[in-house]
N, C-alpha and C positions, 0 to 999 in steps of 0.2 A: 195777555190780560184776562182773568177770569172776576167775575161777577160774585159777589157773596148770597146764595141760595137758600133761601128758608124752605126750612122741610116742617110743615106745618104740620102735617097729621105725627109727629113722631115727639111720644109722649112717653117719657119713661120712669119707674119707681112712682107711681101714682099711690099705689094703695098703701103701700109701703111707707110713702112719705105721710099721707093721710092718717095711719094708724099711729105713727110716733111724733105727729104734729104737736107742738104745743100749743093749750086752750086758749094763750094768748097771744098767739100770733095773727098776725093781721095781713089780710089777703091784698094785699093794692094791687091796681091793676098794674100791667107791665110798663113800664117805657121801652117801647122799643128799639134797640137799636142796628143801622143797619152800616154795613163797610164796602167801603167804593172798591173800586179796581185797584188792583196790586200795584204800589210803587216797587219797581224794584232796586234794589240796595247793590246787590252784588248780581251784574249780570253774564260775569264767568261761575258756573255751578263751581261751589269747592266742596269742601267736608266741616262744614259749619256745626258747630253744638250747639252754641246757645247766643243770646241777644240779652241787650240790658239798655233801658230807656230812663237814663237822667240827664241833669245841667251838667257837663262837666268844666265846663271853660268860665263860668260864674256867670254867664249873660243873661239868666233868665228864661233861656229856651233849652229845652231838652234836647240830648244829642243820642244816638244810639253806637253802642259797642258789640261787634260780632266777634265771638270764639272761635278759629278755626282752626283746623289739622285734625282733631281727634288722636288718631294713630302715628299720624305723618305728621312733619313739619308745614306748618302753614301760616298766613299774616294773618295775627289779631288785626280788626280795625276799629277806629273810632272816626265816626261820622257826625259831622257838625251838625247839626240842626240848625235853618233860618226861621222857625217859628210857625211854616206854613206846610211841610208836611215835606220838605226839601231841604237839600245841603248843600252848605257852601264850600266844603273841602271837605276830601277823607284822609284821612293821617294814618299811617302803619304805626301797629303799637308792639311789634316786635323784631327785636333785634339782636339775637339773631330771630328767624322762625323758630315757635313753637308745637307739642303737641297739644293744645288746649281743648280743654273740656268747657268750660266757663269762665265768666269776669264777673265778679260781684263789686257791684260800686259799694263803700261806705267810708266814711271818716274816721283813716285808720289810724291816724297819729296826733289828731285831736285839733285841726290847724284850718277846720271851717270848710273844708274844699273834699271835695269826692276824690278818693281814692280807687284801686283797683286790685282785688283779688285773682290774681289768673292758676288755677288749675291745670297741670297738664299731667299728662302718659309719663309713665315712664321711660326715656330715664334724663328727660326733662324735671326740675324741679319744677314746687310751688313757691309761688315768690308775690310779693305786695309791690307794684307801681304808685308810686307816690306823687300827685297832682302839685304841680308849682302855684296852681292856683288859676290859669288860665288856661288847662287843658293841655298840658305839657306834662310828659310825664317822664321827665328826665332821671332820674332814682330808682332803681329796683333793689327790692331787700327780701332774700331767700329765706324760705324758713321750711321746717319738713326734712324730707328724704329724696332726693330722688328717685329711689328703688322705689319707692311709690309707686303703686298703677291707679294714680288720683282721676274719679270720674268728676268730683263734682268739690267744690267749695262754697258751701254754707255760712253764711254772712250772721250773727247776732250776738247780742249781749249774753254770754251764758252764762255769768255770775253776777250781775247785777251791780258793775262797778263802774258802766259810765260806758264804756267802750268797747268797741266790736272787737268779737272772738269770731276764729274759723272753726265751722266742723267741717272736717275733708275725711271726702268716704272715698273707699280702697275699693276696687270689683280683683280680688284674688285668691287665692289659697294659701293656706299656712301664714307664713309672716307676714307676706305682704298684704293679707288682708285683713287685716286690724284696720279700722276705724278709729281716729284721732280726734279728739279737742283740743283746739290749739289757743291760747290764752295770752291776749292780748295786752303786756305787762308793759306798755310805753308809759313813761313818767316824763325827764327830760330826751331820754335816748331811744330808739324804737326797738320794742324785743318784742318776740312771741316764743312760748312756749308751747309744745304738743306733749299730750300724754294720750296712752291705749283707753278708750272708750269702751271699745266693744268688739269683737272681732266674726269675721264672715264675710264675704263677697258681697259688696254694696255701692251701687251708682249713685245714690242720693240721699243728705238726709236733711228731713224737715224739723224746723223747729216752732213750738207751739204751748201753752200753755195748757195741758190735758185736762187737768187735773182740777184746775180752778183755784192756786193756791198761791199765785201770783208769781211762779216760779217757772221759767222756761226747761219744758219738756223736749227731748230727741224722738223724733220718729225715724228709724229706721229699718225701713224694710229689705228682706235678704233680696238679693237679687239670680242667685244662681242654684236653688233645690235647697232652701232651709225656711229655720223659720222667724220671720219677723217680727220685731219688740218695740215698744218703748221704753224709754229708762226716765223715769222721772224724777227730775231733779231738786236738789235741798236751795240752788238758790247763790251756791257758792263754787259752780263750775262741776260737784262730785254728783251722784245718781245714787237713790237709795232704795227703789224699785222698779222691777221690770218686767211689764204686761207686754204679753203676747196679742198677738193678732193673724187671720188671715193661716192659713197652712201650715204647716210642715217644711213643706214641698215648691214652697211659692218662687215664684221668680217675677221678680217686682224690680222694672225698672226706678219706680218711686212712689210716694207714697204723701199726701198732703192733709191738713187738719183744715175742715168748713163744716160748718153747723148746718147739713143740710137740710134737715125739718125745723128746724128753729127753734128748739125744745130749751136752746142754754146751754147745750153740750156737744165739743169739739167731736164729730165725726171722721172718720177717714176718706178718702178715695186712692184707689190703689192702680197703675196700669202693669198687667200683664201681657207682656208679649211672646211668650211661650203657649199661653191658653188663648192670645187674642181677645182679651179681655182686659174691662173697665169696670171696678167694682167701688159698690161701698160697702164699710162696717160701720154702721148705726151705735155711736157710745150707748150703752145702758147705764142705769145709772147708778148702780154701784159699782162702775169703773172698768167695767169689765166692756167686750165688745159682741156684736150680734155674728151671726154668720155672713158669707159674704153676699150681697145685691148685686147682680150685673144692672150694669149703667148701660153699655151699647150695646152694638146688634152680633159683634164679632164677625164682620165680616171684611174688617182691616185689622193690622197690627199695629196696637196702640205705641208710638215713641217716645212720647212728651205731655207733660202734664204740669199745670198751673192752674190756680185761682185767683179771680180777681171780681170784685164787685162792678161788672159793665154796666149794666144799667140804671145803675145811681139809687136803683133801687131799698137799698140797705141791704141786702142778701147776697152771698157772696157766689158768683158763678165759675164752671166747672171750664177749665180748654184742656183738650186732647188733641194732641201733633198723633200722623199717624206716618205708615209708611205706603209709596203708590197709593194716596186714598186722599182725599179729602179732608183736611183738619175740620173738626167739632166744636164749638161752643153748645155749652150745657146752662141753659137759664135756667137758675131756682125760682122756682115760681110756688115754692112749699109745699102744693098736693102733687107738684111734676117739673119733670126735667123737662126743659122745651126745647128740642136737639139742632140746629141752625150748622150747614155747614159752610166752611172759608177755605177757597181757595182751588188747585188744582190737585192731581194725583201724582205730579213729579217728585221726584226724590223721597226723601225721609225727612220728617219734622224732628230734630232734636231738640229743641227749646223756644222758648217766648221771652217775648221781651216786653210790657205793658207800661203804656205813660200816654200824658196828650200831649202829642209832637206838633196840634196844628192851635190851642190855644182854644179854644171851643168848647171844653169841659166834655171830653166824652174821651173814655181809657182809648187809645188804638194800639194796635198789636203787632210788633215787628216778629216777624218767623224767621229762627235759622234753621236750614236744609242742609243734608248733605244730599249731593251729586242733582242738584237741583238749586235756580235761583235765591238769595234769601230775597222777601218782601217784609214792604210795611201796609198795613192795611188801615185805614183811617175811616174810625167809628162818627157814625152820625144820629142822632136822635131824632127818631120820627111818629110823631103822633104823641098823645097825654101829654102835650106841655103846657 
């Protein structure tokens, strides 16, 4: 069990944030919050990627889902949640094993109940688990290639029609690293369609609205020596232009959209783990992007990266999974990043899992690891209430 450790003196992007603040932005003070001792989830280390914290069984309490294998075959799981930061059964959700990258929960065939996107390696396909309604996920429907070398599956509306689409991003060369949209065309019967998006070696892509024109943007950053783009889209699934960011030369395990000075304007945060580096690009505001801002210190390998508003504050906060290190939370606090670390230096953080699994109103954070435990870490709010 490790302790969650605020690292107070460590203040980062101060002037930075100061100089492209917006005039009206408003300072509140912090709520703080702080995370108890690690529950642990899985207490055989495996090769976990990623975690996902919703209802899945209709009860009202949030449940959590681990991706496991990566490269190897491995059992997905889904963990019941009883509402207080514990579970009452874990269920394998693969069968046979898979190589899984992620599970994106959303409602994929329009039937009120959370479904499941699972990513895998290849020459595992990517396929949709379909929820019966009480967390049974008896039905799988393939869709993609196998040939895939799928890191990641990206969950959102890309045309504006009601229903979730996949973007699944390739880490390859030549064919198999095209990057696909996959287009969620269920009416009475369930189909998805994929076409080439984009092509280049890439783990992850984000989606976000750059732009401000009410139409869901692609962030994807290269992941293996190129260079990384947005494609901003018309609103109807297709892209009509594509802004650069960030090197040449980048190697971006991923890449996410937070308005970190508060200006009105989607920003980046980018982790590098080739440079050992956390950075930002600052939107300007003719659409273009600034140079890059290191966020950390680099003296870990960043893994994993998400956002999520912890402390209810309205401002959206930065987490970095690292590897042997300590994971990060990054509080926007507008003139500074307030750097708080979680957890131990075992294994590799590959992904986050954010929801309130104890009913408390405060996000807490399941961690997946590989070759190390996953945990849940359960956020508490202490002081300015």
């Amino acid at each position: 069990m490790t302790r969650f450790r605020s690292i107070s003196s460590v203040f980062i992007l101060g002037s930075v944030l100061s100089a492209c603040q917006s005039p009206d932005a408003v300072l509140n003070e912090p709520s703080l919050i702080q995370y108890s001792d690690a529950i642990v989830l899985e207490e055989e280390p495996r090769r976990s990627a990623n975690a996902e914290i919703a209802d899945f069984d209709g009860d009202g309490l949030n449940d959590v889902v681990l991706a496991i294998g990566r490269h190897w075959p491995g059992p997905n799981l889904l963990l019941i949640g009883d509402g207080q930061g514990g579970f009452t059964r874990v269920d394998s959700l693969s069968n046979p094993q898979d190589r899984s990258y992620s599970l994106s929960a959303a409602d994929m065939d329009g039937d009120g109940d959370l479904d499941l996107v699972v990513s895998n390696d290849r020459p595992d396909p990517t396929y949709v688990l379909l929820n019966n309604g009480a967390g049974g996920f008896d039905q799988r429907i393939d869709f993609g290639d196998g040939d895939w070398p799928t890191r990641n599956g990206t969950v959102a509306d890309i045309n504006n029609d009601g229903r979730p689409d996949v973007m699944v991003a390739n880490r390859g060369e030549g064919e198999v690293g095209h990057n696909f949209v996959c287009l969620n065309e269920t009416t009475e019967e369930f189909s998805i369609s994929c076409e080439r998006v984009s092509s280049g070696s890439t783990t992850t892509i984000s989606v976000a609205d750059m732009n401000r024109d009410g139409n869901p943007d692609l962030i994807i950053p290269f992941r293996d020596l190129g260079q990384s783009n947005i494609l901003l889209g018309d609103g109807t699934g297709k892209f009509i232009e594509q802004i650069a960011f960030g090197p040449d030369d980048a190697s971006y395990r991923a890449a996410v959209a937070v308005d970190l000075n508060v200006d009105g304007l989607l920003d980046l945060v980018s982790i590098d783990d080739q440079r050992r580096k956390t950075v930002a690009f600052f939107q300007l505001t003719d659409g273009g992007f600034g140079a890059e801002t290191r966020i950390d210190d680099g003296e870990a390998i960043p893994y994993a990266l998400d956002v999520a508003d912890l402390d209810g504050n309205g401002r959206v906060d930065v987490l970095v999974g690292y590897r042997d290190a300590p994971d990060r939370l990054f509080f926007n606090e507008v003139l500074s990043l307030r750097s708080v670390s979680l957890g131990d230096s075992l294994g590799a953080t590959y992904g986050f899992g954010i929801g309130d699994m104890n009913h408390d109103g405060v996000p807490d954070i399941a961690v997946a690891r590989s070759d190390a435990s996953d945990l849940l870490f359960l956020g508490t709010r202490v002081g300015n209430d």
